[in-house]
C-alpha positions as CSV (number, residue, x, y, z in Angstrom):
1,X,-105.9,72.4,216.9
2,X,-108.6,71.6,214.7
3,X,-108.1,72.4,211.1
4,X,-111.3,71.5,209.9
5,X,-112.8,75.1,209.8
6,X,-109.8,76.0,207.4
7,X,-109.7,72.7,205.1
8,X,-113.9,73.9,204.7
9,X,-113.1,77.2,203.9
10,X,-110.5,76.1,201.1
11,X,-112.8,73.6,200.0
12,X,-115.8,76.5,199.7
13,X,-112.9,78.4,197.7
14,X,-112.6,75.5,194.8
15,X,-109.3,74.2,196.7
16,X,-110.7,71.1,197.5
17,X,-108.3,68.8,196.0
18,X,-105.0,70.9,197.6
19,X,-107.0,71.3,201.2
20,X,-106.6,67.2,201.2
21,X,-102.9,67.4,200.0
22,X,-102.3,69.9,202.9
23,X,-104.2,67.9,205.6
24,X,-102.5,65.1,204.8
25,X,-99.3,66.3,204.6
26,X,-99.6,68.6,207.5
27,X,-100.5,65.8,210.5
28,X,-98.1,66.7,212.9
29,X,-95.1,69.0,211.2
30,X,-96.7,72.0,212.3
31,X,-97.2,70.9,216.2
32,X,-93.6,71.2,216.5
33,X,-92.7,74.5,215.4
34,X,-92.4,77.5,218.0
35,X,-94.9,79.5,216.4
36,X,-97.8,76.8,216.3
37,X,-99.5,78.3,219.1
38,X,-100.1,81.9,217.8
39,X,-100.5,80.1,214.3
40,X,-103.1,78.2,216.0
41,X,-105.1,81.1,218.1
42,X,-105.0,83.0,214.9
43,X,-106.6,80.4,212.7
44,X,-109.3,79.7,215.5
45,X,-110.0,83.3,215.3
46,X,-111.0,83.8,212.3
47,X,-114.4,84.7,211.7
48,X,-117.0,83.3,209.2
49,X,-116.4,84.3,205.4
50,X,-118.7,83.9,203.1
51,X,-119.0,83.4,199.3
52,X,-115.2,82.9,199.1
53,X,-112.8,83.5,195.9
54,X,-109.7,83.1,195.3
55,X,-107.5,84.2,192.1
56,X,-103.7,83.3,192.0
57,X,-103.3,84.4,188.6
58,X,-103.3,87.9,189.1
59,X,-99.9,89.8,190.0
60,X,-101.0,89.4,193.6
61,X,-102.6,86.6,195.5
62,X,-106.2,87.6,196.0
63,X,-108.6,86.6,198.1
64,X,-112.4,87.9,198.4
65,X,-115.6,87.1,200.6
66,X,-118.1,88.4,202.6
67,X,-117.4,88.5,206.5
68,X,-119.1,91.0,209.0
69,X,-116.8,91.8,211.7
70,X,-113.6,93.0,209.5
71,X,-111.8,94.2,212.1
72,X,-112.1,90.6,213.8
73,X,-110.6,89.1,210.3
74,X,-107.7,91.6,210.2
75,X,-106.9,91.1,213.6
76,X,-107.0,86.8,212.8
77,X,-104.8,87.9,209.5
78,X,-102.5,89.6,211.3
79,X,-102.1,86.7,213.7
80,X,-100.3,85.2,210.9
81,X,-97.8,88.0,209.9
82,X,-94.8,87.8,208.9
83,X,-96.0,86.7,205.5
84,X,-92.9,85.4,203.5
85,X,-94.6,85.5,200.3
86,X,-96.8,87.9,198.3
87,X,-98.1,89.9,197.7
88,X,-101.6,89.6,199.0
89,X,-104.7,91.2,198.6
90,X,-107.7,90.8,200.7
């Protein structure tokens, strides 16, 4: 799997500097694990966003953009579930 389109999107978010802790941290750990390929699918999925923010200040991790197919980005979000931490809002 490619991760580039994620480390971008992080790095459009002002998460630059942990995006390149993650990358190169994550070469290989993740291959491994038994969920990895619906992990992977999900990630690949996911559809342009636009104009990303992110706030993890606020009582819930929060996330906004602009995307144009929703329902596409639920269904990649959802491709991710369980979620152990939270809460979330998108």
């Amino acid at each position: 799997m490619k991760w580039n389109h994620l480390w971008r999107q992080l790095d459009r978010a002002g998460l630059g500097r942990w995006a390149a802790q993650l990358e190169e941290r994550s070469a290989g750990w993740l291959i491994g694990h038994g969920d990895y390929p619906r992990w992977s699918a999900a990630l690949a999925n996911l559809p342009e966003i636009r104009k990303i923010s992110a706030d993890f200040t606020a009582p819930a991790v929060t996330l906004a953009g602009q995307c144009e197919d929703n329902g596409a980005l639920r269904a990649a979000l959802e491709g991710l579930m369980p979620w152990r931490k939270g809460p979330y809002r998108f």
